[in-house]
LUMGUZA-278031 format. One record per residue (C-alpha): x, y, z. Coordinates in steps of 0.02 Angstrom, whole numbers, plus 50000, padded with zeros to 5 digits. Layout:
BEGIN
XYZ;...
This chain:
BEGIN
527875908740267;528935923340205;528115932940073;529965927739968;529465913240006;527765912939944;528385921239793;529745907239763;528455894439785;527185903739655;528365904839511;528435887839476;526465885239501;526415901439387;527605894739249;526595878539252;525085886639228;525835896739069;525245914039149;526515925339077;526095938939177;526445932139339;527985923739299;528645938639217;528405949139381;528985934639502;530535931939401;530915951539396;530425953639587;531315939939652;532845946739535;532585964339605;532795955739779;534195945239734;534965960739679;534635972739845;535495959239935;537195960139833;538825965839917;539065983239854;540455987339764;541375999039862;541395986840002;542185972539914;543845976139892;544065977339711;545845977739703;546415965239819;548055959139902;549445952939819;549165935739697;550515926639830;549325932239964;547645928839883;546635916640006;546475896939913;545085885539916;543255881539903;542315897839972;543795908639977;543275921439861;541465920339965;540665936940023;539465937940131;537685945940068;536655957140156;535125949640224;533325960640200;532185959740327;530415956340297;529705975540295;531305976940162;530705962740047;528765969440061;529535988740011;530345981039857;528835971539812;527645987239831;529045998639726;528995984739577;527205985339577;526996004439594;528316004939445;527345994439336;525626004039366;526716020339325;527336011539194;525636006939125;524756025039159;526066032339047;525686022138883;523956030538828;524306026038644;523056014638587;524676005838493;525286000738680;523435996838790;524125978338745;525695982938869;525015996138979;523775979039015;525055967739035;525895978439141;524355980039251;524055962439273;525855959039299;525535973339458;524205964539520;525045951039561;526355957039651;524895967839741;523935951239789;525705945239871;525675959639975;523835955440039;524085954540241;525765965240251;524755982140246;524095991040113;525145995339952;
């Protein structure tokens, strides 16, 4: 199984649970993957022809997305994880050890997904 996949399947299990931490950093990974696989801008064409020779019907305004491989998905997943334990080492306040921990736990789950695709 894809580690999207996994991940997909987990945010349910994680929302049923009530473990904020892991939801919050399934929801935001699997956003930040949703994202990476958007058409960039500069290749749709923004401007478009003419209204009279604008393509009608169901899927007509359909772009294709780009597809990550599986070393591209485990790269995002390791970069939202390293950003949250940056994140975390920055807030040495005792006002924020409540979010640099949350932050931390919301790392090590993404870090436990990435368990068996090499080290993080």
């Amino acid at each position: 199984m894809s580690l999207r996949v996994r991940m997909r399947v987990a945010l349910p299990e994680a929302m049923r649970a009530r473990d904020k931490a892991a939801v919050s950093a399934l929801r935001t990974t699997l956003a930040a993957l949703d994202n990476a696989e958007a058409v960039p801008v500069d290749e749709a064409d923004s401007r478009g022809p003419a209204l009279e020779l604008s393509p009608v019907g169901a899927g007509a305004t359909e772009a294709a997305r780009r597809e990550l491989s599986e070393g591209g998905v485990v790269d995002i997943v390791r970069a939202e994880a390293g950003e949250r334990l940056e994140a975390a080492a920055r807030l040495t306040a005792p006002a924020h050890a409540d979010r640099a921990a949350r932050l931390r736990a919301e790392a090590a789950v993404l870090l436990r997904f990435l368990d068996g695709h090499g080290t993080p």
